[in-house]
C-alpha positions in Angstrom: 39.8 41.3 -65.4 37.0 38.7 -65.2 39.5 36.0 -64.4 41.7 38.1 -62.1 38.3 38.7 -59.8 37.0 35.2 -60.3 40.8 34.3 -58.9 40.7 37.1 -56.0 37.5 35.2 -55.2 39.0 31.6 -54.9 41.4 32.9 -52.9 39.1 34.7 -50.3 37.4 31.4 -50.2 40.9 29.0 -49.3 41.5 32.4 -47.1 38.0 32.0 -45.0 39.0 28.2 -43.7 42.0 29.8 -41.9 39.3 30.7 -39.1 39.0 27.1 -38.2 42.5 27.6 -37.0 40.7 28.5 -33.9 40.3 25.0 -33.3 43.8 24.7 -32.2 42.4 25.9 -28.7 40.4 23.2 -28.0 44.2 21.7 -27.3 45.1 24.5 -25.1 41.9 24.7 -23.2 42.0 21.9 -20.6 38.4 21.9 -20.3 37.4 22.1 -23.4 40.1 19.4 -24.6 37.8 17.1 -21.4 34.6 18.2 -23.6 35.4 17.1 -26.5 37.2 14.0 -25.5 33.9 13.2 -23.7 31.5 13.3 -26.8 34.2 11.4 -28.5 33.5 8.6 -25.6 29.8 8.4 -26.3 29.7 8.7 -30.0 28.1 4.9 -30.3 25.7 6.1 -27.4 24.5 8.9 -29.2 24.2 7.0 -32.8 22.0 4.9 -31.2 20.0 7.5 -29.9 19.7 9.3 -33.2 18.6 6.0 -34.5 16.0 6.4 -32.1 15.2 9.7 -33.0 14.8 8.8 -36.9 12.6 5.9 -36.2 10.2 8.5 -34.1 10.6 11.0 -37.2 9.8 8.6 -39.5 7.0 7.0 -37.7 5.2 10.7 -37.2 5.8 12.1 -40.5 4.0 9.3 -42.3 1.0 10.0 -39.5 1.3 13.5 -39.9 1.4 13.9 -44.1 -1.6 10.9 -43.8 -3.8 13.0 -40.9 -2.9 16.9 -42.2 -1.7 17.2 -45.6 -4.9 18.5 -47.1 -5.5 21.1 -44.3 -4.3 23.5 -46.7 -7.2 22.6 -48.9 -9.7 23.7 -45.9 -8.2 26.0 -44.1 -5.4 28.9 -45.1 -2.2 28.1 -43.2 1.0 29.9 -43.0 3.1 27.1 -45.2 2.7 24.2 -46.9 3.3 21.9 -43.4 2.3 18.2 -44.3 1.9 18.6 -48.1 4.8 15.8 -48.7 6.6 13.9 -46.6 9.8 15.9 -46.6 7.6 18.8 -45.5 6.6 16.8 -42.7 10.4 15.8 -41.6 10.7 19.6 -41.7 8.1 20.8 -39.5 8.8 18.4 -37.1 12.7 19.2 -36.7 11.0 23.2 -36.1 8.5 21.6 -34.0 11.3 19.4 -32.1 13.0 22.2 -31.7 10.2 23.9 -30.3 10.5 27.1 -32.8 6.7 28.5 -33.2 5.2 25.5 -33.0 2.4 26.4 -30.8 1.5 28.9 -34.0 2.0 25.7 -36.0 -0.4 23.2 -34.1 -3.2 26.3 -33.4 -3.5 26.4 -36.9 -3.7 22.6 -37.9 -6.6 23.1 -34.7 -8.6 24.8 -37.2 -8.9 21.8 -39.5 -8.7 19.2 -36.9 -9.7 20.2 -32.8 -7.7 17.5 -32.1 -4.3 17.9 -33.7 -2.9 19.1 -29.9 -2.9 15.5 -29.2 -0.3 14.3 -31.6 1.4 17.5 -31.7 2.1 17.2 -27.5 2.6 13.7 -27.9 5.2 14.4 -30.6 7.2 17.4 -28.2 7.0 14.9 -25.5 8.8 12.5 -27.1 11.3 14.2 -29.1 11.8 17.2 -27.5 11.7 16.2 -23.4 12.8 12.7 -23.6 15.3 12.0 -27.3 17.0 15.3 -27.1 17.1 15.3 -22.9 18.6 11.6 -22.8 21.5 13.0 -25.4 22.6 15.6 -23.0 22.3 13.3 -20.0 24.9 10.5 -22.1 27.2 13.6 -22.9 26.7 14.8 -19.1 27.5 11.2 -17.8 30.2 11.1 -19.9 32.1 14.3 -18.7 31.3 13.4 -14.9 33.3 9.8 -15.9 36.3 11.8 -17.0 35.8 14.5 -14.5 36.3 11.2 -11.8 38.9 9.9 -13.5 41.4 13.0 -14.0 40.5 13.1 -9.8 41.4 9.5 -9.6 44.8 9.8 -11.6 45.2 13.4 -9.5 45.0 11.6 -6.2 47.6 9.2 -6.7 50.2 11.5 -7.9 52.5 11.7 -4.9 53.8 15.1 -3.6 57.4 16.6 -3.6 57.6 15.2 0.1 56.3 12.1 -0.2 59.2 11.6 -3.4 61.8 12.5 -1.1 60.2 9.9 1.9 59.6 7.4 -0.6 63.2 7.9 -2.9 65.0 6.8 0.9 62.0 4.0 1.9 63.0 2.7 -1.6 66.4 2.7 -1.0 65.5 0.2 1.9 63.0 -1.6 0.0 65.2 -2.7 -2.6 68.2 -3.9 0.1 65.4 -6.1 1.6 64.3 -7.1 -1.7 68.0 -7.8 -2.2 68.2 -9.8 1.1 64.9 -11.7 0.9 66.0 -13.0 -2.6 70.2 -13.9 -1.2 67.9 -15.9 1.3 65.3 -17.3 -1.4 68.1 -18.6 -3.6 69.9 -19.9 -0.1 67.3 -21.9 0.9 66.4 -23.4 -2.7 70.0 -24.3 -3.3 69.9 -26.1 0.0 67.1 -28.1 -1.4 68.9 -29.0 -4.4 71.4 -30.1 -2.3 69.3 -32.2 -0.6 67.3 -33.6 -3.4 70.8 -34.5 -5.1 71.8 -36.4 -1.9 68.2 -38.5 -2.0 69.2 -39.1 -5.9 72.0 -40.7 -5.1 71.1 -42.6 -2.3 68.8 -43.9 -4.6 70.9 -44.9 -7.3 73.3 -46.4 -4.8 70.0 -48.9 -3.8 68.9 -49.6 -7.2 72.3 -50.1 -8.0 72.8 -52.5 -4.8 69.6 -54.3 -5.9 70.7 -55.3 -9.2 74.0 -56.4 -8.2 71.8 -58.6 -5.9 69.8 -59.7 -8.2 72.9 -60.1 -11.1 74.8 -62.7 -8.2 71.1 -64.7 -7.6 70.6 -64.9 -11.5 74.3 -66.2 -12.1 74.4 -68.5 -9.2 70.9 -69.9 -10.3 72.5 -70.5 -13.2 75.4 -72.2 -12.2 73.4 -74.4 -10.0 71.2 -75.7 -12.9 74.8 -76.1 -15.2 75.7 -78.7 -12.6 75.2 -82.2 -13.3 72.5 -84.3 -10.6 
């Protein structure tokens, strides 16, 4: 029985991935097919900007655990906030995401006054700025595929202009046809006459050397001659 419910749960588990069969939409959805496209097309955009956003993590959880992680020692606070430096990384992803972290910095207030400084400082930066600047990249991204489906969409010709431009082909090809007869006319021509100019000059050269042959003989003939 133990191994019959241990197997009925195995199978409920394979059974609960069949709801990401819902996925197949994103296919049939034109829109969100466009969305999805478009994150794809600024993936090495957004790394970068999470790269951004870990370096600014990094940076204010050491400052935070160094500044706040004995106010628990002083003051009694809700959670252990700053105690380590993975508590830190927490608190700021809450405070990033701006879940109840005005609770969170009113009570660091009681140890040190001036803990709103960094805390605003922090929200500024990660949560107005990082997190805006990914949605902008993702928003750019869609408008440039929005433009370019309209850009492909306007050069797609209608029912009417296939049937004007099927006969204007027509035409176009019989004066491609006749421009090329004419083209091949004219350069046979020229071969013509280029073979003409060859062998007017061969019939020269050849002329030339007889010349000269008769010259070179008769010179010769001269100086076999006795004085």
């Amino acid at each position: 029985w133990i191994m019959a419910s241990f197997g009925n749960d195995s199978v409920k588990i394979f059974r609960s991935f069949r709801i990401f069969r819902a996925l197949r939409l994103i296919n049939r959805v034109e829109v969100l097919r466009n969305l999805i496209n478009a994150i794809i097309s600024v993936i090495p955009r957004m790394g970068a900007i999470c790269v951004l956003l870990s370096i600014v993590f990094y940076i204010f959880g050491v400052m935070f655990t160094m500044l706040f992680k004995d106010a628990g020692d002083v003051v009694e606070l809700g959670d252990n906030y700053f105690g380590g430096l993975h508590f830190t990384l927490f608190t700021l992803f809450q405070v990033m995401t701006m879940d109840n972290w005005v609770d969170v910095t009113r009570e660091i207030m009681v140890y040190k006054y001036w803990a709103w400084a960094p805390f605003c400082t922090f929200v500024f930066i990660s949560g107005f700025i990082v997190v805006n600047l990914l949605i902008a990249v993702i928003c750019d991204a869609v408008y440039e595929l929005n433009d370019f489906a309209e850009a492909i969409t306007g050069q797609l010709p209608s029912d009417d202009d296939k049937s004007t431009d099927e006969e204007g082909g027509k035409f176009a090809q019989r004066k491609i046809l006749q421009e090329s007869v004419f083209e091949l006319t004219d350069q046979v021509q020229k071969l013509i006459g280029d073979q003409k100019t060859t062998l007017e000059a061969l019939n020269h050269l050849t002329n030339e050397l007889v010349e000269y042959d008769d010259d070179f003989r008769q010179k010769e003939t001269d100086s076999s001659l006795p004085d």
